[in-house]
Structure formats: C-alpha cells, structure tokens
KOLVO-350057 format. One record per residue (C-alpha): x, y, z; residue in one letter; residue number from 1. Coordinates in steps of 0.02 Angstrom, whole numbers, plus 50000, padded with zeros to 5 digits. Example, Ala and Ser with C-alpha at 12.3 -4.5 7.8 and 13.67 -1.06 7.14 Angstrom:
REM KOLVO-350057
<px=50615	py=49775	pz=50390	type=A	seq=1>
<px=50684	py=49947	pz=50357	type=S	seq=2>
***
This chain:
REM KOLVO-350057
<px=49553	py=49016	pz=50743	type=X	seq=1>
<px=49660	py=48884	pz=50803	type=X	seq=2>
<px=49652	py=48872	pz=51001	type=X	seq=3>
<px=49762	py=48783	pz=51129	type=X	seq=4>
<px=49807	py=48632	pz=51057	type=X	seq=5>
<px=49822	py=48478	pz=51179	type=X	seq=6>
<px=50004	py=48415	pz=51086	type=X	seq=7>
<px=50073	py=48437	pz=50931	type=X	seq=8>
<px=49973	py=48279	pz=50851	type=X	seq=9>
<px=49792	py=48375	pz=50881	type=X	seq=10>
<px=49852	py=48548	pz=50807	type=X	seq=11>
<px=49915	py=48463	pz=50657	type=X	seq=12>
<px=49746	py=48374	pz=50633	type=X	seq=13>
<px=49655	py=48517	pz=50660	type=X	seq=14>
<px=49751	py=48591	pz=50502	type=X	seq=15>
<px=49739	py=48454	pz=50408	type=X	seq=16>
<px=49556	py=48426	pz=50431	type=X	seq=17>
<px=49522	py=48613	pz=50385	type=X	seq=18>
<px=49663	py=48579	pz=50252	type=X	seq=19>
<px=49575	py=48435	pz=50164	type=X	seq=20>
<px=49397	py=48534	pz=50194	type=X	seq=21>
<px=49462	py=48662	pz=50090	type=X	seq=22>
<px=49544	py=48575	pz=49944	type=X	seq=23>
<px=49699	py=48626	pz=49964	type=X	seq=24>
<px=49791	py=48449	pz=50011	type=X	seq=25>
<px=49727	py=48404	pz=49824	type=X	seq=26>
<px=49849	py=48465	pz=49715	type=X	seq=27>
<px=49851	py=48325	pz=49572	type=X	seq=28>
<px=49754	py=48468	pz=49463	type=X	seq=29>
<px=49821	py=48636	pz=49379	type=X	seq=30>
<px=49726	py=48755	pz=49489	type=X	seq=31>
<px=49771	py=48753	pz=49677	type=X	seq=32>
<px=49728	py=48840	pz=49829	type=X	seq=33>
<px=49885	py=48907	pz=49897	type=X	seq=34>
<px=49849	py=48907	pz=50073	type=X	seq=35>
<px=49738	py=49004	pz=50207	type=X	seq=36>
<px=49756	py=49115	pz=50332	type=X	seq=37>
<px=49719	py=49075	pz=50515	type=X	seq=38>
<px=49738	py=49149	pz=50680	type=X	seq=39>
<px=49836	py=49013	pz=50803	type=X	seq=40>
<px=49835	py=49029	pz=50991	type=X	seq=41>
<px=49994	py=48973	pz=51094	type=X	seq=42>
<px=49963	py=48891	pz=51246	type=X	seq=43>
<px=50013	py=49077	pz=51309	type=X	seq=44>
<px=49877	py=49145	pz=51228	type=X	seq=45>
<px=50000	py=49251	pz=51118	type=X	seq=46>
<px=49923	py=49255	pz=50951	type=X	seq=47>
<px=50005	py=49234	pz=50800	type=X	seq=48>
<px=49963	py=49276	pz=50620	type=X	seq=49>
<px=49999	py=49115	pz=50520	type=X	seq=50>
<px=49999	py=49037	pz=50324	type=X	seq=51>
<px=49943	py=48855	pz=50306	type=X	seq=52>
<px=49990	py=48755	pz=50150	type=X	seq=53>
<px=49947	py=48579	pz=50119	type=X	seq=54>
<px=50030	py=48467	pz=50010	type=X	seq=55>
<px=50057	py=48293	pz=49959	type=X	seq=56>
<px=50204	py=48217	pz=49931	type=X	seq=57>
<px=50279	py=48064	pz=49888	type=X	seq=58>
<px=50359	py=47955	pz=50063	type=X	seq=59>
<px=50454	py=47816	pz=50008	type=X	seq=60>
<px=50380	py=47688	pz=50147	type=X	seq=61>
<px=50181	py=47769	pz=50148	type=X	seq=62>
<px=50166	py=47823	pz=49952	type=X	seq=63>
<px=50062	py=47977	pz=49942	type=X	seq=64>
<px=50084	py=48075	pz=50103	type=X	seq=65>
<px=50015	py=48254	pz=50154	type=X	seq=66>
<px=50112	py=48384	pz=50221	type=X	seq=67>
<px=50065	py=48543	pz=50305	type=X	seq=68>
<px=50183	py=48697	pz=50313	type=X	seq=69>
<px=50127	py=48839	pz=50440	type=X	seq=70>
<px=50231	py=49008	pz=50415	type=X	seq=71>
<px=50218	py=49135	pz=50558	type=X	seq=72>
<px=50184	py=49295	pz=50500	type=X	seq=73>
<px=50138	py=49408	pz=50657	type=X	seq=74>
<px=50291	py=49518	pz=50633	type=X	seq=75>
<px=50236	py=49561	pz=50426	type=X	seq=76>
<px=50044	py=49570	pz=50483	type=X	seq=77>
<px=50103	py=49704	pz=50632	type=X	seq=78>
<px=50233	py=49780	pz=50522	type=X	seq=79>
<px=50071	py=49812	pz=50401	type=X	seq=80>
<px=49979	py=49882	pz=50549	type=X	seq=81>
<px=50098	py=50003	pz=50607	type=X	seq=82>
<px=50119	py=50058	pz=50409	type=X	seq=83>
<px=49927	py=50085	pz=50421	type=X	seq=84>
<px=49925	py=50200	pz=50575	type=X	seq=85>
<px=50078	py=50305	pz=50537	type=X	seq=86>
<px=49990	py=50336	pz=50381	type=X	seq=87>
<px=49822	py=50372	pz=50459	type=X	seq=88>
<px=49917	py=50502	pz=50581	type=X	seq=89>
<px=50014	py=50570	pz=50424	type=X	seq=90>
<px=49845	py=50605	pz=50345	type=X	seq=91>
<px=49773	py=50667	pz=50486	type=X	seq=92>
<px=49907	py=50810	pz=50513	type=X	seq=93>
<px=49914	py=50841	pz=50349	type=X	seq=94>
<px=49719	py=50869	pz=50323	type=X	seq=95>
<px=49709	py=50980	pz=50477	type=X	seq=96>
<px=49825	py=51121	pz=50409	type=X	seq=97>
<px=49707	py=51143	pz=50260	type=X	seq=98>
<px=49858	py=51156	pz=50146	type=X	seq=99>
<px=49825	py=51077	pz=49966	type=X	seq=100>
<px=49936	py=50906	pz=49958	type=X	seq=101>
<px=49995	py=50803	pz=49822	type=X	seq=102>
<px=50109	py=50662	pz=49759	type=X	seq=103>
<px=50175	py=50650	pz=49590	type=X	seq=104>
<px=50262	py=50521	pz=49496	type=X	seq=105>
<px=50444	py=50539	pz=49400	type=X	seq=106>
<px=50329	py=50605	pz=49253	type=X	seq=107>
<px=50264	py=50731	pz=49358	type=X	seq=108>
<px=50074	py=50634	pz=49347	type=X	seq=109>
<px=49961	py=50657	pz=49509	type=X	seq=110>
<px=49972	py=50483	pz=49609	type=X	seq=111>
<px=49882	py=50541	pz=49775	type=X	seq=112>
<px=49821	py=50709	pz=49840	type=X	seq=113>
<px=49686	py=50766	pz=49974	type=X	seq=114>
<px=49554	py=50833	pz=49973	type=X	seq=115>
<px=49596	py=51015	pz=50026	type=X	seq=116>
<px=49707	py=51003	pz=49852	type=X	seq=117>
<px=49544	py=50921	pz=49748	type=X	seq=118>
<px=49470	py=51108	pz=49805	type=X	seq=119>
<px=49579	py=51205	pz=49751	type=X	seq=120>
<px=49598	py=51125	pz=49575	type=X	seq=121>
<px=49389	py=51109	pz=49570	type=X	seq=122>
<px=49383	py=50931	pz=49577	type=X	seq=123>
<px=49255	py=50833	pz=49702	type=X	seq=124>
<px=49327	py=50671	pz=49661	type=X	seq=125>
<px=49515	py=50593	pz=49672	type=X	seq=126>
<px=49494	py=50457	pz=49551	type=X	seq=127>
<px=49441	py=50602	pz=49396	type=X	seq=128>
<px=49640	py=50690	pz=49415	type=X	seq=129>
<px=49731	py=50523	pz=49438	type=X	seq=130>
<px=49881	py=50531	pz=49296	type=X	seq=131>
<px=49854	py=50715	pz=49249	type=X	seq=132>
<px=50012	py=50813	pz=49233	type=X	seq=133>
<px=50041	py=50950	pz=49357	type=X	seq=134>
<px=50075	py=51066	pz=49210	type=X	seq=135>
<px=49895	py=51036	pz=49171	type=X	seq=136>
<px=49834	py=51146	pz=49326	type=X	seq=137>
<px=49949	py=51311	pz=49264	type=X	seq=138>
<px=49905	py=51448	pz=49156	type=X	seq=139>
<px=50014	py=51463	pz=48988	type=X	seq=140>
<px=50119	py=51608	pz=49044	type=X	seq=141>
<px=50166	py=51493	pz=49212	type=X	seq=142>
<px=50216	py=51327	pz=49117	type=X	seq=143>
<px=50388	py=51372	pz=49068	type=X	seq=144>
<px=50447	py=51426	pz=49243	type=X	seq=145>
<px=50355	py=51300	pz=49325	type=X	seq=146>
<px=50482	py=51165	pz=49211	type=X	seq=147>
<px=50610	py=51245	pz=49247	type=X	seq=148>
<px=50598	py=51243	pz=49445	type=X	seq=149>
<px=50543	py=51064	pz=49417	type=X	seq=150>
<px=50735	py=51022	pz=49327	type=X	seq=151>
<px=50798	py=51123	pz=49504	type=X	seq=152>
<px=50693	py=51013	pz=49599	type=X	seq=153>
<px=50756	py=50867	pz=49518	type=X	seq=154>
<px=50948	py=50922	pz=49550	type=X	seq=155>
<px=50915	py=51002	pz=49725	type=X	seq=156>
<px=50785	py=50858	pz=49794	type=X	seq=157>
<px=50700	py=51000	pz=49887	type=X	seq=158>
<px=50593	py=51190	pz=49831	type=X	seq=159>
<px=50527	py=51283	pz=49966	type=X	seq=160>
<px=50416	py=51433	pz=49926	type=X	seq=161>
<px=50382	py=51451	pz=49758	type=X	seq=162>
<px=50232	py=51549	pz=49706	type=X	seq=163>
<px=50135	py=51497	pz=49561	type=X	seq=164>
<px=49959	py=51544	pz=49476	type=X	seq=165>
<px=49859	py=51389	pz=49499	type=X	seq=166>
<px=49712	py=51352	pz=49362	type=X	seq=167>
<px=49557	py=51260	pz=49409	type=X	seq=168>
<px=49451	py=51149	pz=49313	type=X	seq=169>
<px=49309	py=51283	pz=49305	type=X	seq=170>
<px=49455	py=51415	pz=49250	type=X	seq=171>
<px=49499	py=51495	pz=49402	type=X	seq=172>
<px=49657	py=51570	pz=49452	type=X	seq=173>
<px=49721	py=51561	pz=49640	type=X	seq=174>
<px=49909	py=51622	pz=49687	type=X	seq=175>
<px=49958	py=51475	pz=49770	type=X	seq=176>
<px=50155	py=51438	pz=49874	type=X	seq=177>
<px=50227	py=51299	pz=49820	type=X	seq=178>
<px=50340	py=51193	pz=49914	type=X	seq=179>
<px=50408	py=51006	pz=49858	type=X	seq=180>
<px=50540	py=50852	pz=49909	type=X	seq=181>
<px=50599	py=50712	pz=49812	type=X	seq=182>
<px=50558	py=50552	pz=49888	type=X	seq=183>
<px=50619	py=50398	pz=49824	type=X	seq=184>
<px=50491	py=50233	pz=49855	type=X	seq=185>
<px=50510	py=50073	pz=49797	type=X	seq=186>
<px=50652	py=50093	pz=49678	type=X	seq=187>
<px=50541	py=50259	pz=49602	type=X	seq=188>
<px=50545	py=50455	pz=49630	type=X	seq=189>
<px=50385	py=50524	pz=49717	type=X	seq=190>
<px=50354	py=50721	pz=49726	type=X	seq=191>
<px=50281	py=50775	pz=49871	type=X	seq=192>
***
C-alpha cells in the first residue's frame, strides 16, 4: 500500500525504494521482473489499483538513470470485479432451477457445466467430462437426430424444446428437454 504521499518527490521514492528492493530497476540481465502490483491512496483516500515498472535508462547529462512508470488500473481491476459477480449471480440462478446446464465448444466438446448436469450424466466430478462430445451422452438410435438439430442450431442460433434420451456413465437412460443458443465469445462459438 502506498498512503498519502507528502509531494510528488516522497511517492516516487517510496516506489523506487520498493522498486530497487525488488529487483526490478536491474534490468542489465535476461530475466526481469516486470513490475508489481500496489494499492496507492490519493490524498482523497480514493484508492486506485496501480502497475509499477522500473527501469533504467540512459540520460544524456546523469548516464544511467531509473525510471518508474505507474499505470492506473482501477477501472480493468473493477471491470474484473463486476465480471466476477454477474457471473456468481448467473450461477446462482442457474443452480437454483435444478435444470442440467452446459457449454460446448464449436466441436460440440463440454467446456463448463454444473453440477445438476454432472447428475444427470453420473459424473461427481467436472474435470472427468471436460472435452467429451455431447454425442457421447446419447444412445445410438438418438445420435443421428441429435446432428441433425445440431446443423439447425448452427443455422437458426437458437432450439427450444427438443426432447432427447440422455445416457449416463453407469448406462442409464433419462428423457431429458433440450433447449440451446449460440453464443459467440472471444472470436469463438459457445453452446449453451
């Protein structure tokens, strides 16, 4: 934490001292710290989420000088936060209805489901179904129709309804409704 500075000169001190204490002013070998991250106090008392890099350069009257960049980054850390909750509520709601939930990839591989969905496919554990095909959860007779309404998913973006024979891993068949979206993240198609 860096707290209410007296003037400019002591905050920048204060940085460089904790700069030089951690190596990171040093930069004459390959490996480098890149910076830290620190928790700065206006004189307000706002606080602000900030990235300090030290550096030397060379200052045509000194020679070797140190610099020290600070990048405020209190509107990414609370943009992160807010991320965080909306997904916690998302989660929440979702996991209350008791309704299996998934997310697929382009492939149609599993990429996130909860647990309510682990049940019904006889799994205890997410990280054992991670990259399995959806296909893999349908009995033979369903696999061809279930392709199918995946190529109308992919032209329609949305199937609402769809009722399915779902296989578990300890060979179990439960009618299930199925209802998916096409989401696109990051450049990539999710299936929700």
């Amino acid at each position: 934490d860096l707290r209410d500075p007296d003037s400019d000169a002591s905050i920048l001190s204060t940085v460089l001292q904790k700069s030089l204490y951690q190596g990171l002013c040093d930069h004459s070998g390959v490996h480098h710290m890149p910076g830290f991250h620190a928790r700065l106090y206006a004189k307000t008392g706002k606080l602000h989420q900030v990235c300090v890099k030290g550096g030397r350069y060379f200052n045509a009257i000194k020679g070797m000088d140190n610099i020290i960049v600070i990048r405020d980054l209190t509107e990414q850390f609370q943009a992160e936060l807010d991320i965080r909750e909306r997904e916690r509520k998302y989660w929440s709601l979702i996991n209350t209805t008791h309704l299996g939930y998934c997310v697929l990839d382009q492939q149609g591989k599993l990429v996130d489901a909860n647990e309510d969905f682990l049940r019904i496919t006889g799994f205890d554990q997410l990280d054992a179904v991670l990259g399995t095909e959806a296909k893999h959860w349908l009995p033979d007779y369903e696999k061809e129709r279930f392709e199918q309404e995946c190529k109308q998913l992919m032209i329609s973006g949305k199937i609402i309804g769809l009722e399915f024979d779902l296989l578990s891993s300890r060979g179990k068949i439960t009618p299930i409704e199925f209802s998916a979206s096409i989401l696109k993240e990051n450049g990539e198609i999710r299936i929700l």
